[in-house]
N, C-alpha and C positions, 0 to 999 in steps of 0.2 A: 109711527103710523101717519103722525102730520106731513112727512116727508112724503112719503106713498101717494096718498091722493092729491098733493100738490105736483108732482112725478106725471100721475098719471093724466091730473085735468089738463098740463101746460099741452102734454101727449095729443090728446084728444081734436085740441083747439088747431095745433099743429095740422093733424090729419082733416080734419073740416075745413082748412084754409086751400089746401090742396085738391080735397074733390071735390070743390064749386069750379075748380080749371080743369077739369077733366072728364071728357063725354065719356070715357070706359069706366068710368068707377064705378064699384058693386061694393055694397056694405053688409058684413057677414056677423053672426052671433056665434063662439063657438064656446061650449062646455071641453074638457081635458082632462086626460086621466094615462099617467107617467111613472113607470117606475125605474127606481136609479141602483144604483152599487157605487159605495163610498170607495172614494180612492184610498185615502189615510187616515181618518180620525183619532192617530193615537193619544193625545189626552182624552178623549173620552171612552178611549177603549182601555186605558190604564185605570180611570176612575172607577169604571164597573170593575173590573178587576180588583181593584181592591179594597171596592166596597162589599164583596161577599163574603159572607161566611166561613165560606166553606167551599171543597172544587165542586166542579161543575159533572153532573151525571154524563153528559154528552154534548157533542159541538164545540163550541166554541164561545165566549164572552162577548165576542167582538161585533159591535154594529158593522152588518154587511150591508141590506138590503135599506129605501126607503118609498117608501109610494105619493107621488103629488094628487090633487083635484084643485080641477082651476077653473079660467074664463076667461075669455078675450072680446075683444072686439075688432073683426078685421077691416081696414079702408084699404081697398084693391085697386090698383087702378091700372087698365087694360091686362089685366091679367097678368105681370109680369111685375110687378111689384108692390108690395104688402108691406102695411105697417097694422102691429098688432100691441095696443096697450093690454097688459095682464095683470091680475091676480089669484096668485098660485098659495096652498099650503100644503106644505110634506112634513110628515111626521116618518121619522128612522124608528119604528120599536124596537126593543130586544126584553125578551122574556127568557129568562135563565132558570134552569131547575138542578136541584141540588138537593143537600142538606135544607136548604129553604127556597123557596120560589118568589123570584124578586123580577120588579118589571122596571123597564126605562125607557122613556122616550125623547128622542131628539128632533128639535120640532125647525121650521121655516119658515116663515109667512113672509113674500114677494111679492112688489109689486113693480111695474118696468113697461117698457115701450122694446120690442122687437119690430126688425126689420127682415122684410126676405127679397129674393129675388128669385124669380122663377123660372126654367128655362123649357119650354115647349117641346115635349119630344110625341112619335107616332105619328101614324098621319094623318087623323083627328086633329092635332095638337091640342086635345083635349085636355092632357095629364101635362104634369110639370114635372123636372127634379126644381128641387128647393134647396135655397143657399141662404143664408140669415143669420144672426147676431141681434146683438142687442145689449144695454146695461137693464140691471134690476137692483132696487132697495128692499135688500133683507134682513128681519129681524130674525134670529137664533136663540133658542133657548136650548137648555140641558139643563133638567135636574135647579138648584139654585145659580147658574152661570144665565147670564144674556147677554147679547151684544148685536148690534148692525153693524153693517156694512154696504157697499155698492160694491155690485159684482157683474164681470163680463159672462154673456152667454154666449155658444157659438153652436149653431146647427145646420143639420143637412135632410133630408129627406124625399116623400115624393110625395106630389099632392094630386089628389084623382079627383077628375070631372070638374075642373076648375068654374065653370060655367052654373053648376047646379049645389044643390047638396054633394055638400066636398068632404073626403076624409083626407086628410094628412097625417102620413104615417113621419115621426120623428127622429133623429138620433140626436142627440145634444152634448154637450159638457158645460159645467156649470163651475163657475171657481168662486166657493161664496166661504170666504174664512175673514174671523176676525177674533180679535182675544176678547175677555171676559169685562164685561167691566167690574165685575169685582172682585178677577184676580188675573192683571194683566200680563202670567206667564201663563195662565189657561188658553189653549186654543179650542176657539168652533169652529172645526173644520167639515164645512160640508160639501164640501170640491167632492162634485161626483159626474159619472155618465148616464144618461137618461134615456130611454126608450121609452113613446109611446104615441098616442093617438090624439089630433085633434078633430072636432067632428063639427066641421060648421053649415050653420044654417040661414 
């Protein structure tokens, strides 16, 4: 967690040293909300497997889905490129019904510095497509496993009304795996793809 907010202040100071040089810079607030599909989680999808009972009435065991909620901070400068400090939490549920009904959740908590770049299309050049990256520090839990790590982000999207109240729509992948610290052939794998919305103001 100490890592995080040292991540994110060096971030910050970074972006504030840069829009005192910049007559186009515009400073944005944005709330976030993201959902993903796990690429491979199999020790944790072996774990709930063989932590039940009994089979399963219907579906599947297996963590597919996870939902983020986050916030950033955007430093724009002329409209064409953006740095955006974050912190994001995603939680992966899976509630399984059976013989007995058992719940799990796989959690994330991120924090990191993205960069984008944006390229002007219409003939407004209002709207952008959006190209961006970034590193983030994430903590991972499952059940009694945790672990961090520092993970590459890579995205693309479009972002509308770049001048006013802007939504940017997202698609991402996210490579955030690291073993357990207290059993380090467990993996937390939460390498996934993301789709969603940011809404800044």
């Amino acid at each position: 967690m100490r890592k995080v907010i040292v991540f994110l202040f060096l971030g910050i100071i970074v972006c504030t040293k840069l829009s005192a040089q910049d007559e186009g810079f515009q400073f944005k607030f944005f709330p976030s909300v993201h959902f993903g599909f796990f690429l491979n989680p199999e020790d944790i999808n072996a774990y709930i497997k063989e932590d039940l009972p009994g089979s399963i009435s219907s579906g599947t065991s297996d963590v597919i889905l996870n939902i983020t909620i986050g916030g950033g901070l955007g430093f724009r400068f002329n409209n064409k490129v953006e740095l955006q400090p974050i912190l994001e939490y995603t939680i992966g549920p899976k509630v399984v019904s059976g013989g007995v009904s058992k719940s799990y959740n796989f959690n994330k908590f991120s924090g990191g510095l993205i960069a984008n770049y944006m390229i002007p299309f219409g003939s407004s050049g209002k709207h952008s497509i959006l190209l961006g990256g970034g590193m983030l520090y994430s903590f991972i839990t499952f059940e009694d496993y945790s672990g961090n790590t520092i993970n590459p982000r890579a995205q693309a999207g479009i972002s509308f009304n770049n001048n006013k109240f802007n939504t940017q729509i997202i698609l991402a992948i996210d490579l955030a795996k690291t073993k357990a610290d207290e059993d380090k052939s467990f993996d937390l794998n939460y390498n996934s793809f993301r789709f969603g919305v940011n809404l800044n103001f």
